[in-house]
C-alpha positions as CSV (number, residue, x, y, z in Angstrom):
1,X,48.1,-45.5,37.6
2,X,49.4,-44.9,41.5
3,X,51.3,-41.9,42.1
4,X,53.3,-40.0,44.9
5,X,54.5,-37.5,42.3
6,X,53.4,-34.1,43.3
7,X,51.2,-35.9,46.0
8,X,49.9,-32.2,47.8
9,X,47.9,-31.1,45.0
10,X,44.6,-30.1,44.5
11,X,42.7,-31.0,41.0
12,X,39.1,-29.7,40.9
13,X,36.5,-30.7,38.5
14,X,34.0,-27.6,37.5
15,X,31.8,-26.2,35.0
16,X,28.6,-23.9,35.6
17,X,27.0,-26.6,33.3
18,X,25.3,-29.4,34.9
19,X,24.9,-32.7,33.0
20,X,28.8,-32.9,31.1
21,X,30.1,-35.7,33.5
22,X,31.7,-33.7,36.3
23,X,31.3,-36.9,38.8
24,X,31.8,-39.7,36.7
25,X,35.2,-38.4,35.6
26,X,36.1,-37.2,39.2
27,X,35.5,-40.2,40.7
28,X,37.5,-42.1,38.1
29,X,40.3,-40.3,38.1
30,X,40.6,-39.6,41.9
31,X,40.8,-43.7,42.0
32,X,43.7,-43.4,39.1
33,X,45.5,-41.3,41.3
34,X,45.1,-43.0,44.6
35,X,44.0,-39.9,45.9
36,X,41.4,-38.1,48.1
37,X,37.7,-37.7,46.4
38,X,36.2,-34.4,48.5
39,X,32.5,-34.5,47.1
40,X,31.0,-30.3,47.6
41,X,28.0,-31.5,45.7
42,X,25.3,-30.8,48.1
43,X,23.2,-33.9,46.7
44,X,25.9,-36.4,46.8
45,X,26.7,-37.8,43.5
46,X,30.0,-39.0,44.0
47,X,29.4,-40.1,47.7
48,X,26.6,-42.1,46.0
49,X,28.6,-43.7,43.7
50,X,31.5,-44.5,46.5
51,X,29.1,-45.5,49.1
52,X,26.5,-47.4,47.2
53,X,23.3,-48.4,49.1
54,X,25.2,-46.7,52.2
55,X,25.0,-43.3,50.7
56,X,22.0,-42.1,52.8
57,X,23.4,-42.7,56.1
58,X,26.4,-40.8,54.9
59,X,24.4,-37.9,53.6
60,X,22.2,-38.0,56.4
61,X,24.7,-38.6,59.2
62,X,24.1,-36.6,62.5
63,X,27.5,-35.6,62.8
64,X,26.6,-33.1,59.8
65,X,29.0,-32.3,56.9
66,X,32.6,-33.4,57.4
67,X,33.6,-30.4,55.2
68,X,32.0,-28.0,57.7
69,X,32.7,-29.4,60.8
70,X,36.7,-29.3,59.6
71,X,36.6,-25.7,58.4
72,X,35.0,-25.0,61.9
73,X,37.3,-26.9,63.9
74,X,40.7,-26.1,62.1
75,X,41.2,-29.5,61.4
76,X,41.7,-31.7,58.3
77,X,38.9,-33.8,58.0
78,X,39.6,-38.4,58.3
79,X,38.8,-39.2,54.5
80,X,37.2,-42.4,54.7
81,X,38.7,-45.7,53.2
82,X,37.7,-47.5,50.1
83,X,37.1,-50.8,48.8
84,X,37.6,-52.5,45.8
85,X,39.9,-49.9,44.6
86,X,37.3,-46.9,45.1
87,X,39.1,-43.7,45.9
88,X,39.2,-42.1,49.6
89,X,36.7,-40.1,50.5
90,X,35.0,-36.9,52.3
91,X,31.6,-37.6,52.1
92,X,29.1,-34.8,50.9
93,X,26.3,-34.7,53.2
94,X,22.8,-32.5,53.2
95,X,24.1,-29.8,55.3
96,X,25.3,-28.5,52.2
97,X,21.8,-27.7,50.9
98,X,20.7,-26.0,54.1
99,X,23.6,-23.2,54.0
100,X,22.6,-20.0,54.7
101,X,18.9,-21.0,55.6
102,X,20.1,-21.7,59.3
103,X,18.2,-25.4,59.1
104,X,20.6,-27.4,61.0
105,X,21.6,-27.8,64.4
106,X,25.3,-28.0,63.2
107,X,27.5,-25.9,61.3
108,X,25.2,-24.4,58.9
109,X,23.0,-23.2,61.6
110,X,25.2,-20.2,62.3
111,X,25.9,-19.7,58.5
112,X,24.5,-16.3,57.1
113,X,24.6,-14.1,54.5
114,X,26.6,-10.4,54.7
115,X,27.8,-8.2,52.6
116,X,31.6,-7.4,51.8
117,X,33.0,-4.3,51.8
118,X,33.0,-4.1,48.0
119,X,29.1,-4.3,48.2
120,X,28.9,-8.2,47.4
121,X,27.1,-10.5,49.0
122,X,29.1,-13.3,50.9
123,X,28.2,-16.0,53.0
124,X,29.9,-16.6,56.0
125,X,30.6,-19.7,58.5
126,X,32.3,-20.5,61.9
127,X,36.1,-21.4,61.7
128,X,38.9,-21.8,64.3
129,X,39.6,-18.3,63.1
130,X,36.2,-16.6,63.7
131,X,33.7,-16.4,61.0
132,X,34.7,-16.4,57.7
133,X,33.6,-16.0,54.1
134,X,32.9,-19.7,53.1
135,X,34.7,-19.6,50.3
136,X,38.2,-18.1,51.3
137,X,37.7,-20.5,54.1
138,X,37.2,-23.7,52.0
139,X,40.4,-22.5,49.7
140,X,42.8,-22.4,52.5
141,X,41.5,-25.5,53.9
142,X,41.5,-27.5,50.7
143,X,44.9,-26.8,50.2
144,X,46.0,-27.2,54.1
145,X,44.4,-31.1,53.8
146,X,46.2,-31.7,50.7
147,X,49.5,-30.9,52.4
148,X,48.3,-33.0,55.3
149,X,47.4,-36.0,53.6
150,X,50.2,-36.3,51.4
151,X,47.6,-37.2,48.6
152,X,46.4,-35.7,45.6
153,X,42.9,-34.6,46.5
154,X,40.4,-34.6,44.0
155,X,37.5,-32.4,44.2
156,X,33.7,-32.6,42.8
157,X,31.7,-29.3,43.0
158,X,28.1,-28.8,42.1
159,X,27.0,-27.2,39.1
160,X,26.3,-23.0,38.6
161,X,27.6,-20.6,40.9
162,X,28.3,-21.5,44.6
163,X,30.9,-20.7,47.2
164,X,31.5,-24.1,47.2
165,X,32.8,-23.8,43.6
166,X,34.2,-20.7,44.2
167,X,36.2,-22.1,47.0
168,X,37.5,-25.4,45.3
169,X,38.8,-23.5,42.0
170,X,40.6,-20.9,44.2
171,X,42.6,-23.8,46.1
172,X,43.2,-26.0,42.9
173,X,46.3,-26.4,41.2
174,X,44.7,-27.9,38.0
175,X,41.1,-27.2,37.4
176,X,39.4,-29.7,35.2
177,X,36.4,-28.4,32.8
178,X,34.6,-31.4,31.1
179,X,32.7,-30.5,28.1
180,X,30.1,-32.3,25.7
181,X,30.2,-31.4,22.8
182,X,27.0,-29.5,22.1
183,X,25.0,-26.0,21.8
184,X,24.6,-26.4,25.7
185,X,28.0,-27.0,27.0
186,X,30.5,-25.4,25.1
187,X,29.2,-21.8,25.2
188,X,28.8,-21.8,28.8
189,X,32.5,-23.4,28.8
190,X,33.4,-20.3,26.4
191,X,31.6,-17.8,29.1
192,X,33.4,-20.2,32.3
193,X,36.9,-19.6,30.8
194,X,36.4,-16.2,30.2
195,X,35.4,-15.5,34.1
196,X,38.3,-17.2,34.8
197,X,41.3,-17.9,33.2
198,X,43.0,-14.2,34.8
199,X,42.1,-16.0,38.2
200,X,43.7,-19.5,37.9
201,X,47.3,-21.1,38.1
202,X,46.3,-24.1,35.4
203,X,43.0,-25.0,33.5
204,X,42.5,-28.5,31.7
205,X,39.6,-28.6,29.3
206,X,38.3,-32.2,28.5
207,X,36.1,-33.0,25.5
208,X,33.7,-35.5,27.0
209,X,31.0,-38.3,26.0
210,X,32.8,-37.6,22.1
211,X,30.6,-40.1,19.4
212,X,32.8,-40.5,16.2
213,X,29.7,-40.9,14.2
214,X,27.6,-37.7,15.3
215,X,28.3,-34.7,13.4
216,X,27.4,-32.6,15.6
217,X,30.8,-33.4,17.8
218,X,33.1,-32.7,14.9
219,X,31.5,-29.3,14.4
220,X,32.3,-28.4,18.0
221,X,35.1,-29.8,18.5
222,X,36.4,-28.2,15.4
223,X,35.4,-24.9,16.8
224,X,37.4,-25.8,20.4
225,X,40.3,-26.4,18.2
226,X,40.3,-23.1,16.8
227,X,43.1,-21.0,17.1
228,X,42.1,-18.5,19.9
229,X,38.8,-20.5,21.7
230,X,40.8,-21.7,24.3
231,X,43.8,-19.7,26.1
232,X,46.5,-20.0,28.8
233,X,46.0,-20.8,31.1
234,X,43.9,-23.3,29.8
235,X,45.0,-25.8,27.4
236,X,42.8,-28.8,25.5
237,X,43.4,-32.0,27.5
238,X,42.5,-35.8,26.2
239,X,39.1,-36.4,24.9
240,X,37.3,-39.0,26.6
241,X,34.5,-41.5,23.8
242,X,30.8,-42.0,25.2
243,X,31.2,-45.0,27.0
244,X,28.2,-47.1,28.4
245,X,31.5,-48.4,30.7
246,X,32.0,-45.2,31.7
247,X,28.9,-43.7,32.8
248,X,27.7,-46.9,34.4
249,X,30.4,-48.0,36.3
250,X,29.5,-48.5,40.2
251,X,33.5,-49.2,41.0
252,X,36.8,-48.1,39.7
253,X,37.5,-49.3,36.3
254,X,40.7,-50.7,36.9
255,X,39.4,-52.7,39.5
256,X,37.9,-56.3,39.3
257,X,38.7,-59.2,36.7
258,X,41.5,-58.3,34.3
259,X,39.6,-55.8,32.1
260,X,38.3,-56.5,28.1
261,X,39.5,-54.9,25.5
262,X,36.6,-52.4,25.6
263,X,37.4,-51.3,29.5
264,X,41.3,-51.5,28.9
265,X,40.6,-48.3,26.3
266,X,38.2,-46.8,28.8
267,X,40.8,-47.1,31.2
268,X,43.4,-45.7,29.2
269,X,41.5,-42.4,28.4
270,X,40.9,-41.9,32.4
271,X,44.6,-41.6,33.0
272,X,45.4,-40.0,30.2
273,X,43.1,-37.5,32.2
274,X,44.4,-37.7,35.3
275,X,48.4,-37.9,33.9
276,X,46.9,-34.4,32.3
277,X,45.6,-32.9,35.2
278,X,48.6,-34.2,37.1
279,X,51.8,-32.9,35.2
280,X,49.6,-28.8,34.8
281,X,49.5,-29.4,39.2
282,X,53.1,-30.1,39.2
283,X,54.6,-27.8,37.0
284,X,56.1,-24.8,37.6
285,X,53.7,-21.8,37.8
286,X,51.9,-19.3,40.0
287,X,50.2,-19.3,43.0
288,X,46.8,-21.1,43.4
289,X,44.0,-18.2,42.4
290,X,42.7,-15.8,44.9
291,X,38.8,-16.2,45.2
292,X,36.6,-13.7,42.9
């Protein structure tokens, strides 16, 4: 699946819960798409997968975090190009895990915590516009790079709560929630929507890692399906099977010898994904959500 369709959107994968396959899926589907993959996870996953046994020098690169330096400088940052049908991507990079701390001698080192006017704490960074809350910052900008690139950009966010993932869901047009189905996951997912859904334009929530044969699944995904669990703006997207494919794939599915039988199916649940996530970015609606 290659699209130019509503190329300038944004479609951001989040969920407080770590663990429900947030990367993997991210990563897929930014390569169904022909997109850009902006990894905001501060220990890399998804630059790790792209970059393979280059990762570290990536994550580690003095230059510091391409995310930063582009907020700072006002421009869009050069997504880097990928091979054997893996994605484009802005790299994460360790700066990430040093914001706020003032560890770096880059664009974390003038990060710092303040507090807004409403009493909440906020942390700030340089931009081309004087310092800024990071995550009204990385909103705009998200959304400025999409139009730039003429690409859908997909984003990976870390886990919990984070300007990072507080910036990403306020720029995206569809935000993608994976889910396992399981005593963990879905009540956070239950909490998640309910912080949300007055604050977003389009939500997509994807059963993930589903097993036909554990119970367990069935019972949850029963209670997903029930009338009045999930609500606009969210809808229940494609569920996506446990898949040793999936999870252990170190390049794009699609990519390669002319896929099995097994991978063809594997492949086919991706896009149904991304076609998901797609059409809820390109339909008519409101504007993108303003940061909480």
């Amino acid at each position: 699946m290659r699209t130019s369709v509503g190329s300038a959107v944004v479609i951001v994968f989040a969920h407080w819960k770590g663990g429900v396959g947030k990367s993997t899926l991210s990563t897929q589907v930014a390569s169904a798409l022909g997109g850009v993959l902006v990894d905001l996870e501060p220990w890399g996953a998804a630059t790790t997968w792209w970059a393979g046994s280059h990762a570290t020098a990536l994550w580690q690169s003095v230059d510091g975090s391409p995310v930063l330096r582009a907020i700072a400088s006002g421009k869009a940052p050069r997504p880097r190009r990928g091979d054997a049908g893996r994605p484009w991507l802005v790299p994460s990079h360790e700066e990430l895990l040093t914001l706020g701390h003032g560890q770096s001698n880059t664009a974390a080192a003038t990060s710092a915590w303040a507090w807004t006017a409403e009493g909440q704490p906020a942390l700030m960074v340089p931009t081309h516009r004087g310092p800024r809350q990071l995550a009204h910052a990385l909103a705009e900008a998200l959304a400025e790079w999409a139009e730039e690139w003429g690409s859908p950009v997909v984003v990976d966010t870390p886990a919990g709560f984070s300007p990072l993932g507080d910036g990403a869901i306020a720029a995206a047009d569809t935000l993608v929630v994976p889910v396992t189905m399981d005593q963990w996951a879905v009540p956070a997912l239950v909490k998640f929507m309910a912080a949300y859904e007055g604050r977003i334009r389009a939500g997509l929530v994807v059963p993930n890692r589903l097993r036909s044969n554990r119970v367990s699944d069935e019972r949850w995904s029963d209670h997903l399906e029930a009338e009045g669990v999930i609500r606009p703006p969210f809808v229940l997207g494609p569920p996506v099977v446990e898949s040793e494919l999936l999870h252990t794939a170190y390049r794009p599915l699609r990519s390669g010898p002319t896929p099995g039988a097994a991978r063809e199916d594997v492949i086919r649940q991706v896009e149904l994904v991304a076609e998901a996530a797609l059409q809820l970015a390109t339909r008519e609606g409101g504007p993108r959500c303003a940061v909480g």
